[in-house]
LUMDOLUM-874966 format. One record per residue (C-alpha): residue number from 1; residue in one letter; x, y, z. Coordinates in steps of 0.02 Angstrom, whole numbers. Layout:
DOMAR  num  residuo       X       Y       Z
DOMAR  NUM        a       X       Y       Z
...
This chain:
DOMAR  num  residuo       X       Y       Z
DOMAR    1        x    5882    3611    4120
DOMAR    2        x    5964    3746    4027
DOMAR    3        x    5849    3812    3850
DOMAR    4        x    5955    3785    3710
DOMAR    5        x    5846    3882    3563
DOMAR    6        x    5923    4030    3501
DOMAR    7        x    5920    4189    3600
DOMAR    8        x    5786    4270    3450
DOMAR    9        x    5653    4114    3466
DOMAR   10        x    5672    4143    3668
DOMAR   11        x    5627    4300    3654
DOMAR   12        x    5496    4306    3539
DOMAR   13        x    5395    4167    3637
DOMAR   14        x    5439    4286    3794
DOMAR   15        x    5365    4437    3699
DOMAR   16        x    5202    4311    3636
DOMAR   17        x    5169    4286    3805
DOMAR   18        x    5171    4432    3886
DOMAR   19        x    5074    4518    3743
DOMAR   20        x    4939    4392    3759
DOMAR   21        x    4925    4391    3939
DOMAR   22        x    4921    4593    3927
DOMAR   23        x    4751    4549    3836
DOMAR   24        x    4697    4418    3943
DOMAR   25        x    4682    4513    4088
DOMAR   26        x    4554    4651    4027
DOMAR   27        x    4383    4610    4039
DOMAR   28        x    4363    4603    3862
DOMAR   29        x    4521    4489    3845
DOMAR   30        x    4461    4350    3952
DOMAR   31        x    4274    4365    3876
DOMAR   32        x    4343    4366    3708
DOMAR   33        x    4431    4213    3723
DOMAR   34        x    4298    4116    3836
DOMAR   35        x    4200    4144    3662
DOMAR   36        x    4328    4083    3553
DOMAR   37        x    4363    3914    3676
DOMAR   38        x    4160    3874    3653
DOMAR   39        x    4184    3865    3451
DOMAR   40        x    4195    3694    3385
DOMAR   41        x    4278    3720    3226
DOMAR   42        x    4410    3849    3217
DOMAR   43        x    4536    3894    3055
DOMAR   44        x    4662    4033    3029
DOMAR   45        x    4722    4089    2845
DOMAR   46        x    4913    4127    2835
DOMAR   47        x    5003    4171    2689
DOMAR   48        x    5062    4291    2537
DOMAR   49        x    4936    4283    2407
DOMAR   50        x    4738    4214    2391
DOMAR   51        x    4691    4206    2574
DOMAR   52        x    4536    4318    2568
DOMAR   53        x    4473    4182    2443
DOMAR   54        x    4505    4026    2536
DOMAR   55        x    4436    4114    2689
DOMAR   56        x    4260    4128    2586
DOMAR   57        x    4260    3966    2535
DOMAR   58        x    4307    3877    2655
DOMAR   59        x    4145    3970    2743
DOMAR   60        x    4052    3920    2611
DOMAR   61        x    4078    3740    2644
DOMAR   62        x    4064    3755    2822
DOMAR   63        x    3887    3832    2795
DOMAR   64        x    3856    3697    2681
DOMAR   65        x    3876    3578    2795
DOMAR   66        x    3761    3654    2913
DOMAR   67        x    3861    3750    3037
DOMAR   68        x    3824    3936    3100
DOMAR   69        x    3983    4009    3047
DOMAR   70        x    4100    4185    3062
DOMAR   71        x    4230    4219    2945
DOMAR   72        x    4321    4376    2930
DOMAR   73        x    4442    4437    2766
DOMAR   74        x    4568    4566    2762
DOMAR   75        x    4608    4644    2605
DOMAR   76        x    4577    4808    2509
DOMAR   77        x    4407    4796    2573
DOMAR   78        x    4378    4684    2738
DOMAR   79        x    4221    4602    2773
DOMAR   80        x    4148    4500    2909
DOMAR   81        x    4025    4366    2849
DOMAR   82        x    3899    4278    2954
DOMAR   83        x    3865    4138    2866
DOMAR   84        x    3846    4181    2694
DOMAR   85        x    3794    4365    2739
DOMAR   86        x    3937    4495    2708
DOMAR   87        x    3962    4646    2808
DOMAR   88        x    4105    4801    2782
DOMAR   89        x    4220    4812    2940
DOMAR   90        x    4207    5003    2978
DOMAR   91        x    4393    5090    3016
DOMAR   92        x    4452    5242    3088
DOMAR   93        x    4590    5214    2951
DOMAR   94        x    4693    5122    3078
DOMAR   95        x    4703    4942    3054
DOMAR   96        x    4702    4832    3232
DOMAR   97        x    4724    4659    3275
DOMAR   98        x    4614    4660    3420
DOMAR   99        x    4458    4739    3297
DOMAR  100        x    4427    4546    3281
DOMAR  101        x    4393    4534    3475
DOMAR  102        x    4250    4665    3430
DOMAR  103        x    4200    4577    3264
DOMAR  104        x    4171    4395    3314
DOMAR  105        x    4074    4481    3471
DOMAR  106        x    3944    4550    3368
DOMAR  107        x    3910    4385    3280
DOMAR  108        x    3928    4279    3456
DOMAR  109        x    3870    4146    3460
DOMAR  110        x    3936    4025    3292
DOMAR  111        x    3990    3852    3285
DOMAR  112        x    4155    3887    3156
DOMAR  113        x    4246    4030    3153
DOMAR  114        x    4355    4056    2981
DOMAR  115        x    4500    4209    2994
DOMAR  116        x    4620    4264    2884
DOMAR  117        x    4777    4301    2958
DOMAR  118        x    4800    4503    2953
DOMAR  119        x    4996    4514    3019
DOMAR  120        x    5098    4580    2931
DOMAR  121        x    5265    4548    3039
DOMAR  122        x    5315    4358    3130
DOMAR  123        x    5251    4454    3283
DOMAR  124        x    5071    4508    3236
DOMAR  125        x    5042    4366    3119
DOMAR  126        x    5097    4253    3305
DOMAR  127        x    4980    4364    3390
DOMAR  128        x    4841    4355    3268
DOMAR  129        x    4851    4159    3264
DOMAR  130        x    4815    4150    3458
DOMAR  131        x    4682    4267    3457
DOMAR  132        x    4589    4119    3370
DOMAR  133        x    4670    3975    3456
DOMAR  134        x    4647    3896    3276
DOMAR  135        x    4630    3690    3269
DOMAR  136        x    4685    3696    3095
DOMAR  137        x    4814    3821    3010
DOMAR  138        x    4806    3852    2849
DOMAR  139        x    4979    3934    2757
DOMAR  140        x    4914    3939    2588
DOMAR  141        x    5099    4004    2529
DOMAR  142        x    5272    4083    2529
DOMAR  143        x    5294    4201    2418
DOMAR  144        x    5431    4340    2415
DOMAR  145        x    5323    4488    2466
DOMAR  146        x    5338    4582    2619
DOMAR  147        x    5533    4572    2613
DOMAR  148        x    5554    4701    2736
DOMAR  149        x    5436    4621    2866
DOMAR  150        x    5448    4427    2846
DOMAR  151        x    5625    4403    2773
DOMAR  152        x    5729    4440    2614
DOMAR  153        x    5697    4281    2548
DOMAR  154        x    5573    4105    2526
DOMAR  155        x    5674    4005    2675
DOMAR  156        x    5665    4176    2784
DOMAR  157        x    5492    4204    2730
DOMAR  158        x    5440    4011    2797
DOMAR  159        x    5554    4002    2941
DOMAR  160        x    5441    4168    3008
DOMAR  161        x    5268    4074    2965
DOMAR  162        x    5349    3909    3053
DOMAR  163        x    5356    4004    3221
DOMAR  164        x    5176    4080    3210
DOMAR  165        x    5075    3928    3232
DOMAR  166        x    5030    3883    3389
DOMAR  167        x    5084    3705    3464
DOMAR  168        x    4913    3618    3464
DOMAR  169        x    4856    3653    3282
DOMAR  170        x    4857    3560    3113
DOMAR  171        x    4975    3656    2967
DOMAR  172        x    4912    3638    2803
DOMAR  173        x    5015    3697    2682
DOMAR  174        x    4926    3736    2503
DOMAR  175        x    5127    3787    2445
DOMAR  176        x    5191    3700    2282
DOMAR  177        x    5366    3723    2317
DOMAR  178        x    5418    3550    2386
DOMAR  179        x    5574    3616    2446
DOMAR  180        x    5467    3755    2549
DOMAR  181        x    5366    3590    2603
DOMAR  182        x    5520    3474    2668
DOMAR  183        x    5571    3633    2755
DOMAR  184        x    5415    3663    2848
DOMAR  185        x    5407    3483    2883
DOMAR  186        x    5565    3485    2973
DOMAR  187        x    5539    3635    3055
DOMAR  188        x    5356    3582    3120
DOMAR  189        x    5425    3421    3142
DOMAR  190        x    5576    3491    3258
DOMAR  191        x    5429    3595    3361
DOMAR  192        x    5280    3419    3380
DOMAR  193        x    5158    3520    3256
DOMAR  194        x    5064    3395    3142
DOMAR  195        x    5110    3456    2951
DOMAR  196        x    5006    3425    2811
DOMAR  197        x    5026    3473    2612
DOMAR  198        x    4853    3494    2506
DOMAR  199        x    4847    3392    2373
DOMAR  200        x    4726    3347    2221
DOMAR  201        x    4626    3198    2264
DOMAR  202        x    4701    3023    2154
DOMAR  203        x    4668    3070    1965
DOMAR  204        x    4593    3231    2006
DOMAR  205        x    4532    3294    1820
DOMAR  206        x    4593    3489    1903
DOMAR  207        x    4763    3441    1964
DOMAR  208        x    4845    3554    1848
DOMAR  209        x    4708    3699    1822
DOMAR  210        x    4761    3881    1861
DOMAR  211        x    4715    3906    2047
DOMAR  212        x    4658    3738    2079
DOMAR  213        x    4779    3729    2222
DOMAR  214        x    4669    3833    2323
DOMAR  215        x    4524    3709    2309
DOMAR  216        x    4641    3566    2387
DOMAR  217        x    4672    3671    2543
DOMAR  218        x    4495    3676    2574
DOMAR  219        x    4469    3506    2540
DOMAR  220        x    4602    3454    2659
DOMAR  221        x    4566    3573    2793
DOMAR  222        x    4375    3505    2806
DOMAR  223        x    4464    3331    2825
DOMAR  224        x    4570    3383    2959
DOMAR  225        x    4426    3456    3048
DOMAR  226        x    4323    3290    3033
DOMAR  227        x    4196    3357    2902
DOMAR  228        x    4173    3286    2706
DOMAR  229        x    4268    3351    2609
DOMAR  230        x    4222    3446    2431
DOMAR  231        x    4146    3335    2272
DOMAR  232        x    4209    3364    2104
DOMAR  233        x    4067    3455    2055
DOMAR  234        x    4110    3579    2182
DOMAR  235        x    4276    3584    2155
DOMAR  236        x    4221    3648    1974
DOMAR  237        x    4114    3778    2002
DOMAR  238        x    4243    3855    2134
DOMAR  239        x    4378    3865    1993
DOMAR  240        x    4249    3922    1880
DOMAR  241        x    4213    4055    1990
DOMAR  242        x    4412    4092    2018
DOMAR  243        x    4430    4088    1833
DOMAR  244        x    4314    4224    1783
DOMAR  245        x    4386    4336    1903
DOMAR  246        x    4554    4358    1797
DOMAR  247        x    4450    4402    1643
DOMAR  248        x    4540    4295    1531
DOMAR  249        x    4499    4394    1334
DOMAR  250        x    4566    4327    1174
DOMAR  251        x    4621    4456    1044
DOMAR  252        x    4583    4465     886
DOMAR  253        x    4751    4426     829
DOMAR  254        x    4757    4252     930
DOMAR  255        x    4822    4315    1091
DOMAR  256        x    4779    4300    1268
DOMAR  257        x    4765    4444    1412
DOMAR  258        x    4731    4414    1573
DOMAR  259        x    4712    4514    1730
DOMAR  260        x    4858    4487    1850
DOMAR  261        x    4848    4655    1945
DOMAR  262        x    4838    4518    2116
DOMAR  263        x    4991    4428    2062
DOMAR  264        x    5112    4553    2138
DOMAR  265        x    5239    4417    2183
DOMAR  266        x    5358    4324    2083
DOMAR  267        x    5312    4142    2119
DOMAR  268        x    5130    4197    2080
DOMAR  269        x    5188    4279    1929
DOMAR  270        x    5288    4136    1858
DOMAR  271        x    5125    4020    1888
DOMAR  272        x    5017    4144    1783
DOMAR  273        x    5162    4159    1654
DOMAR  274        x    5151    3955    1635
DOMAR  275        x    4980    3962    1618
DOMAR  276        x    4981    4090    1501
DOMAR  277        x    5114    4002    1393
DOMAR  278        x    5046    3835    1386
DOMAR  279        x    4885    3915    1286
DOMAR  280        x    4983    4010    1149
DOMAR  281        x    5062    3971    1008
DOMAR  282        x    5242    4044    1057
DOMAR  283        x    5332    4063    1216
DOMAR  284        x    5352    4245    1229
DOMAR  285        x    5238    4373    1364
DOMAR  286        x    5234    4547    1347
DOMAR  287        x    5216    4602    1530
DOMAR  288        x    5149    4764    1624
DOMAR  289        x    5214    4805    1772
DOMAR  290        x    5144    4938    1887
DOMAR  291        x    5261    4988    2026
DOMAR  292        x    5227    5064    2219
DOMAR  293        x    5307    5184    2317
DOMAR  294        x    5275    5083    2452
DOMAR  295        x    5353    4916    2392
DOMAR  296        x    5526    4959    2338
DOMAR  297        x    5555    4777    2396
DOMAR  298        x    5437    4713    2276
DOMAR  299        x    5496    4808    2125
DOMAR  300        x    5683    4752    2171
DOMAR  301        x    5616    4571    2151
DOMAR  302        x    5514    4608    1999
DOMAR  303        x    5688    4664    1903
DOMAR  304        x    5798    4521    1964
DOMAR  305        x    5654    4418    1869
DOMAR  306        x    5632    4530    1715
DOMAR  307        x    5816    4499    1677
DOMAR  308        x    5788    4311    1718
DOMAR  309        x    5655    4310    1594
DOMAR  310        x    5746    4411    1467
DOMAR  311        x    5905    4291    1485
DOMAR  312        x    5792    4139    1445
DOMAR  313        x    5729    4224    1289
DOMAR  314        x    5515    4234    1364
DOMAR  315        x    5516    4438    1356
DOMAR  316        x    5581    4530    1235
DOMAR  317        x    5511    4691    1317
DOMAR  318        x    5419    4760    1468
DOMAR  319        x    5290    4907    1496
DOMAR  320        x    5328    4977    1662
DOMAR  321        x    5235    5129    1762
DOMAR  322        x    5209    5184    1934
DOMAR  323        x    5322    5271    2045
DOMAR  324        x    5466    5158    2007
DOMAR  325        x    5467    5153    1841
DOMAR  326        x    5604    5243    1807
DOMAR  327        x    5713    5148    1930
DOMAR  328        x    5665    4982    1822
DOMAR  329        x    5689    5066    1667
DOMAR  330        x    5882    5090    1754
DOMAR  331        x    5922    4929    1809
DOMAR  332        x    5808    4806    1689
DOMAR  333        x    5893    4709    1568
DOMAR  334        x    5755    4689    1437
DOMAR  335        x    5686    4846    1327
DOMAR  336        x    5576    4951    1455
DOMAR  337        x    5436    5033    1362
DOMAR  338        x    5404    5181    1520
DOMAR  339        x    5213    5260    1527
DOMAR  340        x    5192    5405    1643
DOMAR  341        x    5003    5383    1762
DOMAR  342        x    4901    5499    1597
DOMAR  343        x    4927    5364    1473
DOMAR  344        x    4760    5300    1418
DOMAR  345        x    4759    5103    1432
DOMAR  346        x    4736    5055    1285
């Protein structure tokens, strides 16, 4: 029988393969993932934004409920955590996908293992999913970041996370886009992956808090692992954790500030503009936007949006600095107020 998928998805599972049987077959390799087979509970953390922080609490809960866990984060900083104990992952600079073989090694022997999903491309994120052999998937979101290694836009972005997750595991999706979700679905669907969306728990007094979202994906990942999921009292003090992270300050003058510097996405961004909105007395933001050299795909997105903004009257101007500032002082429709990296911030 002839295979009908399309020459790239042939390929790529041809590529999976052979990179994971490259690994198998050194000593390490095949030790490695005689380790990961013995672990009862395993979870991998995909996505564009807040993985770091579902990874630690979904360890949290794990712990809770009595299990000897590892759970490793990737961010800025990356830490290991055994149990609840935290430990800095030490780099030559170079960041590898087979450091984890090393890291869960050192912690050998736990009963859950909890890993946020380092790739960066379809390929490594693939590759990073089997290291784990997860039972459960987790892909938090799709967000337009990353254009030039995941796609250009949200359906390219989600078609690339659709072919990282191995055939055996639950999805969970912790995405509010419900036209991201019937995609997935299909596309999960189409491949005989089980697909799940997180969702708040019937009258749920935190359906519609900031962040909440993030809660709900550990709550339904503990169900799909067998395990009781998180009481409302929990649920609370997680978001009231997540809360006082963004430093939320009321000025004198009856306005709101917030720290977004992690909202470096446009879906993200429009959440936290909501949010914002719904607590003042007028509809209007003033945004700052701090641009990177290394993102030009970012700041592209971040001026289709500005104008989008500008068009529906909720910015009347933007603050803009960073090594593209100039470019979006170009090409922005709204007045760009432009601050070279000396201006004091306040």
């Amino acid at each position: 029988m002839s295979d009908r998928r399309p020459l790239r998805d042939r390929t790529a599972g041809v590529v999976r393969r052979l990179a994971r049987s490259a690994f198998r077959f050194t000593r390490r390799g095949r030790a490695h993932f005689e380790r990961v087979e013995e672990v009862p509970y395993r979870v991998t953390v995909s996505g564009v934004r807040g993985k770091s922080t579902v990874v630690r609490w979904l360890n949290e809960a794990l712990v809770e409920r009595g299990l000897e866990t590892y759970a490793k984060v990737t961010g800025d900083r990356s830490f290991s955590y055994h149990g609840l104990d935290e430990y800095e992952i030490e780099r030559d600079g170079v960041t590898r996908l087979y450091e984890n073989e090393r890291e869960l090694r050192a912690y050998w022997p736990v009963e859950a293992a909890v890993v946020e999903n380092q790739g960066i491309r379809e390929y490594t994120t693939r590759l990073a999913n089997e290291l784990f052999d997860p039972h459960v998937v987790v892909l938090l979101n799709v967000r337009r970041d990353h254009q030039s290694t995941l796609g250009d836009d949200l359906t390219d972005i989600a078609r690339a996370f659709a072919r990282t997750a191995p055939e055996e595991a639950v999805v969970i999706s912790g995405d509010r886009n419900d036209a991201i979700n019937d995609y997935l679905r299909r596309e999960f669907d189409r491949q005989g992956v089980e697909f799940r969306v997180a969702e708040p728990p019937p009258d749920s007094p935190f359906a519609d808090t900031f962040g909440a979202q993030s809660a709900f994906v550990v709550d339904e990942t503990l169900r799909a692992l067998g395990l009781d999921p998180l009481n409302p009292g929990r649920v609370e003090s997680l978001l009231t954790e997540l809360q006082s992270d963004w430093r939320w300050r009321r000025l004198a003058g009856g306005g709101l500030v917030c720290n977004g510097a992690m909202m470096n996405d446009i879906e993200s961004t429009e959440l936290l503009r909501q949010h914002l909105t719904e607590r003042l007395a007028e509809p209007t933001v003033t945004p700052f936007l701090f641009t990177r050299r290394d993102r030009s795909g970012r700041t592209a997105a971040f001026v289709h949006y500005l104008d989008w903004l500008a068009d529906a009257d909720l910015i009347d101007r933007v603050h803009v600095a960073g090594t593209h500032a100039a470019v979006v002082e170009r090409r922005a429709a709204p007045r760009v107020i432009r601050h070279d990296l000396s201006t004091d911030p306040e």
